[in-house]
C-alpha positions as CSV (number, residue, x, y, z in Angstrom):
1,X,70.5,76.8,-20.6
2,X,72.8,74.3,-19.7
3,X,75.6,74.5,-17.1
4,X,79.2,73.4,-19.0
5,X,81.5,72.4,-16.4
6,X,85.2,72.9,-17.0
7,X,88.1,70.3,-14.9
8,X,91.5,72.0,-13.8
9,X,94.2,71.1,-16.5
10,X,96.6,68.9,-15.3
11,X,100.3,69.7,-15.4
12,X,103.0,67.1,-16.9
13,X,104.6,67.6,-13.0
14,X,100.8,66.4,-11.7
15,X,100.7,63.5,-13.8
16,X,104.5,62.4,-13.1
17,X,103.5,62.6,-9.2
18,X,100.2,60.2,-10.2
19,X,102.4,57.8,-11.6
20,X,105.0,57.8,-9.4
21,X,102.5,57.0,-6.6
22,X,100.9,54.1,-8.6
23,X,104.6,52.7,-9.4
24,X,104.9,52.7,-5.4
25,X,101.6,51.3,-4.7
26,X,101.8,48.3,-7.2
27,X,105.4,47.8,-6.0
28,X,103.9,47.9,-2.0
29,X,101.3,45.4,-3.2
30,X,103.7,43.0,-5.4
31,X,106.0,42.8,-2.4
32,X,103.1,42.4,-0.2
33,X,102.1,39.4,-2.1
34,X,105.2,37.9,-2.7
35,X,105.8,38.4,1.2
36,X,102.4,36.5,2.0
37,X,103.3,33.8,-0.4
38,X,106.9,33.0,0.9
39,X,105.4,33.4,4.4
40,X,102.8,30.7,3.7
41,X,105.6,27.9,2.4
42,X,108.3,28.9,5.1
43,X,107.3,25.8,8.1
44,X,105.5,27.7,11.1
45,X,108.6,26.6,13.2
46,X,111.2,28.2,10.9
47,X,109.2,31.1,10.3
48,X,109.0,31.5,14.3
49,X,112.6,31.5,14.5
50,X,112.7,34.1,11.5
51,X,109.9,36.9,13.3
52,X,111.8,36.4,16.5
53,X,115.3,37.7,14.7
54,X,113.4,39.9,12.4
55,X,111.6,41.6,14.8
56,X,113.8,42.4,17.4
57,X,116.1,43.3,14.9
58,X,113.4,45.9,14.3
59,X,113.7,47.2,17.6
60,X,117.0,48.6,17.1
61,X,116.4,49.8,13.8
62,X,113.5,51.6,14.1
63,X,114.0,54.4,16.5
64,X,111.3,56.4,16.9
65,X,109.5,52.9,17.6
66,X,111.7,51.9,20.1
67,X,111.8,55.4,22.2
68,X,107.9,55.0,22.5
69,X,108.0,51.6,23.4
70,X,110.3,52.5,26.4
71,X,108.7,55.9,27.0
72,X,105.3,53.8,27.7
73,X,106.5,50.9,29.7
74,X,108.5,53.2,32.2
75,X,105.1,54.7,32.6
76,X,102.9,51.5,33.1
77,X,106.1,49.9,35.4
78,X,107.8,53.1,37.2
79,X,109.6,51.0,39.5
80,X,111.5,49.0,36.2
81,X,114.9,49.5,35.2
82,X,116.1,50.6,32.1
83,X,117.7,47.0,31.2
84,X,113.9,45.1,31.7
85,X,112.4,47.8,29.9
86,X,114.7,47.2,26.6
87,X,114.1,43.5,26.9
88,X,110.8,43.6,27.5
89,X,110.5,46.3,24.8
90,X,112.6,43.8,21.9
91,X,110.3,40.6,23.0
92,X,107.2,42.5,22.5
93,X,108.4,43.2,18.6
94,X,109.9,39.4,19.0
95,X,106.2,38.6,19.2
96,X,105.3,40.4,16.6
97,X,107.2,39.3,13.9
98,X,106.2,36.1,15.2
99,X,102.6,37.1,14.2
100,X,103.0,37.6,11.2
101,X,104.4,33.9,10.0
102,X,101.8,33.0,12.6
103,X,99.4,34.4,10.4
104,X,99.7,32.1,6.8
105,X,99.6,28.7,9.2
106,X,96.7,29.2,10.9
107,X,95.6,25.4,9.5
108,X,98.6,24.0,11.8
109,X,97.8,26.2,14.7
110,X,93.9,25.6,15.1
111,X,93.8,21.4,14.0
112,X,94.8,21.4,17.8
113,X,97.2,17.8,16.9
114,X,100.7,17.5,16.5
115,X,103.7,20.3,17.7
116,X,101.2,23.2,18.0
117,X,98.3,21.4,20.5
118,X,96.9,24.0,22.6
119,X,99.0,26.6,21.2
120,X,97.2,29.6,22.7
121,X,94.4,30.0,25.3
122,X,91.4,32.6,25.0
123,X,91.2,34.1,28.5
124,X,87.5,35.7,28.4
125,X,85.9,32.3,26.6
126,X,83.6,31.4,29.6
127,X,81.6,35.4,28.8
128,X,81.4,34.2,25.2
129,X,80.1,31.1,25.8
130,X,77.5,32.5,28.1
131,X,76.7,35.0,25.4
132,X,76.3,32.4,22.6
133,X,74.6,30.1,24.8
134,X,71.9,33.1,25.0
135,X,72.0,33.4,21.6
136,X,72.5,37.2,22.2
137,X,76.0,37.2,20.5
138,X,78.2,40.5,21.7
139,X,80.7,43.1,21.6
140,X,84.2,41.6,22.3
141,X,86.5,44.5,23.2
142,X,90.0,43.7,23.3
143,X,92.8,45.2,22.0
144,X,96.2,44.5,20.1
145,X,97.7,41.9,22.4
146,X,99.3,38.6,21.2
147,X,98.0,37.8,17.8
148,X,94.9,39.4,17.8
149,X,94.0,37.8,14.0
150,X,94.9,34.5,15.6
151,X,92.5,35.4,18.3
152,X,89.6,35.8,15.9
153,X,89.9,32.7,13.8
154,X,90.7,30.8,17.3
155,X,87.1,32.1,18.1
156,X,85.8,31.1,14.8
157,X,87.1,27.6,15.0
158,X,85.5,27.7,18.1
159,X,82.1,28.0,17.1
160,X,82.0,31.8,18.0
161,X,81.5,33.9,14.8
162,X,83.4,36.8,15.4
163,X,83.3,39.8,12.9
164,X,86.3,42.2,13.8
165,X,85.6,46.2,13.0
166,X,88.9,47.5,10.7
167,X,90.2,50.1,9.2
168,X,90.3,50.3,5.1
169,X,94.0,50.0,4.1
170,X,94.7,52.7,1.2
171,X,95.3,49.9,-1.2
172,X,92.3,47.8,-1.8
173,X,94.5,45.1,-3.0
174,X,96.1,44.4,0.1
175,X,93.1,44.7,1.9
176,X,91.1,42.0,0.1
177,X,94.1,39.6,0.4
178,X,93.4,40.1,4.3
179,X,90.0,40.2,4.2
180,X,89.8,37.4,2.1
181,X,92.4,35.6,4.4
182,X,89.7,36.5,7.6
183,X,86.7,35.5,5.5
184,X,88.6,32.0,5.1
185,X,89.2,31.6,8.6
186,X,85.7,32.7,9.8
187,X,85.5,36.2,11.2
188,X,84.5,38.2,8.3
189,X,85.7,41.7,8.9
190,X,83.6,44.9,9.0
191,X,85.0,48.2,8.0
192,X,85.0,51.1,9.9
193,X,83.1,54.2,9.0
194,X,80.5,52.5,6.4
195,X,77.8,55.2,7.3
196,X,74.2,53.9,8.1
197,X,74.9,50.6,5.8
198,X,77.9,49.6,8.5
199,X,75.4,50.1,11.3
200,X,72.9,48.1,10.0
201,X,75.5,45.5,9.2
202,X,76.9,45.7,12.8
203,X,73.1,45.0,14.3
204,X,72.6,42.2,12.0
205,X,75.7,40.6,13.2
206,X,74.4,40.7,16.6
207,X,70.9,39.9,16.0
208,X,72.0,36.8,14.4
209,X,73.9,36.0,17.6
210,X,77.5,36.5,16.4
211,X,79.8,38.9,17.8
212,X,81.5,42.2,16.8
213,X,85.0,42.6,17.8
214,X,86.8,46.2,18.1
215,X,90.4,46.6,19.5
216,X,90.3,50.3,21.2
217,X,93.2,50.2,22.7
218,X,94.7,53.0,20.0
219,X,94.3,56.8,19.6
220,X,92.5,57.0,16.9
221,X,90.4,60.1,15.3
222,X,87.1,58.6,16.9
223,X,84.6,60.3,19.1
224,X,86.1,59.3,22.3
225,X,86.9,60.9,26.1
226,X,90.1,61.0,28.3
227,X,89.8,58.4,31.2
228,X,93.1,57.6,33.3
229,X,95.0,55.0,31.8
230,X,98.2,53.5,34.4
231,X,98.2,57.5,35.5
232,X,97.8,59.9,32.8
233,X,95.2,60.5,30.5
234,X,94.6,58.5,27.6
235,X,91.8,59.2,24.7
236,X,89.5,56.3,24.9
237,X,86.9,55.8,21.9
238,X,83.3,55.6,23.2
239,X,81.7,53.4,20.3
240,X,81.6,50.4,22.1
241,X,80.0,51.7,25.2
242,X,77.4,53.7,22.8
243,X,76.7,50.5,20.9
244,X,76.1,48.2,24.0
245,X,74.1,50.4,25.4
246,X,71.8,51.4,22.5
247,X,71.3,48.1,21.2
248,X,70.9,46.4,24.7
249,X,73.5,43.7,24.2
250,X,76.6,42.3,26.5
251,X,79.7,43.9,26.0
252,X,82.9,41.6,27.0
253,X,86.5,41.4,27.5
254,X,88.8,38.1,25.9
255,X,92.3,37.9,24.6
256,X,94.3,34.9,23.5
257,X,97.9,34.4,25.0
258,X,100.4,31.8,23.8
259,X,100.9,28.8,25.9
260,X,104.5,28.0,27.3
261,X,103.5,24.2,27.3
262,X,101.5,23.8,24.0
263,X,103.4,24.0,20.5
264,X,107.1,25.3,19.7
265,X,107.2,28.3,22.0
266,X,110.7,28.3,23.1
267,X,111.4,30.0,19.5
């Protein structure tokens, strides 16, 4: 005898909920593109100029944002005052915004001729040139300091093939503009949680002497423990340390900077 199954009718408030969410979606991802487009015709030295003011702008506006930016910063520097904590706090989204324009010109930044030579510097490059050298490949912790997507496609014009672990975006639109972006630039990303496949994945990368990259420097909802962090105790995730160790390979740390003396940096 066979087993009918019956699904929940759906109410006309259900479906108007549905809806509204994929009107918001599309209109997320429309913007989204639109934004990346505009981005990518703005010139990297205007758009500088446009992250600075839009970011720190940001700073003010968002709030909550701006009271755990200060929060953490009069915990890492006790001894600060409240004045270099609120311009330190509005440079770092400064930065930010500048990331983002930084993003759509990567062609400018990494040809290494003209206004942007020697625009940032990987500190960390000697461990992965010793790694490729070996032909061992790596884990390359770091975390989200200066542009960290600049940092991987700096790598990858480099000669290091670096394959950043991310987190799925709800919209799978958005996230194959990045991901298509990354694959462009040379560090193909690998997303996080993809079961036994993503593990095997993860050791292929490193068999074939490339490197894995995961920024940890986040609470996230990862197996992890609390280690002191500038005092008190901050949930660290454990993944990289389990993976080094049970695939024998070299874990190291590198992080790109911007260079005062290399490109347009006084924007």
């Amino acid at each position: 005898m066979s087993r009918t199954s019956f699904s929940k009718p759906t109410s006309k408030r259900d479906d108007a909920i549905r809806l509204g969410k994929k009107l918001k979606n599309d209109l997320i991802f429309l913007a989204a593109k639109g934004l990346f487009f505009l981005a990518a015709k703005i010139p990297l030295s205007v758009g500088l100029r446009l992250g600075s003011a839009i970011g720190r702008a940001a700073f003010f506006v968002l709030r909550p944002d701006r009271t755990k930016v200060l929060r953490h910063l009069k915990i890492a520097f006790p001894d600060s005052d409240l004045a270099w904590r609120k311009q330190t706090g509005a440079d770092s989204f400064r930065y930010l915004g500048r990331s983002f324009f930084e993003l759509f010109h990567f062609d400018e930044i990494l040809t290494n001729e003209g206004a942007y030579h020697n625009y940032v510097v990987m500190e960390g490059e000697e461990n992965l040139k010793k790694a490729a050298v070996s032909g061992g490949g790596g884990l390359v912790v770091t975390g989200h300091i200066g542009n960290w997507e600049l940092m991987a496609a700096w790598a990858g014009h480099r000669g290091y093939i670096l394959h950043p672990v991310i987190r799925k975006l709800y919209d799978e639109r958005i996230d194959h503009l990045l991901n298509d972006h990354r694959r462009r630039y040379k560090y193909p990303p690998i997303a996080r949680g993809g079961g036994p496949e993503g593990f095997e994945e993860i050791v292929s990368v490193l068999q074939r002497g490339e490197f894995l990259g995961i920024l940890m420097d986040q609470d996230t909802k990862v197996r992890g423990t609390f280690a002191p962090f500038l005092g008190p105790l901050a949930h660290t995730p454990t993944g990289p340390a389990y993976l080094a160790y049970a695939l024998d390979t070299d874990a190291m740390v590198a992080y790109t900077h911007r260079r005062r003396d290399g490109g347009t940096l006084s924007a």
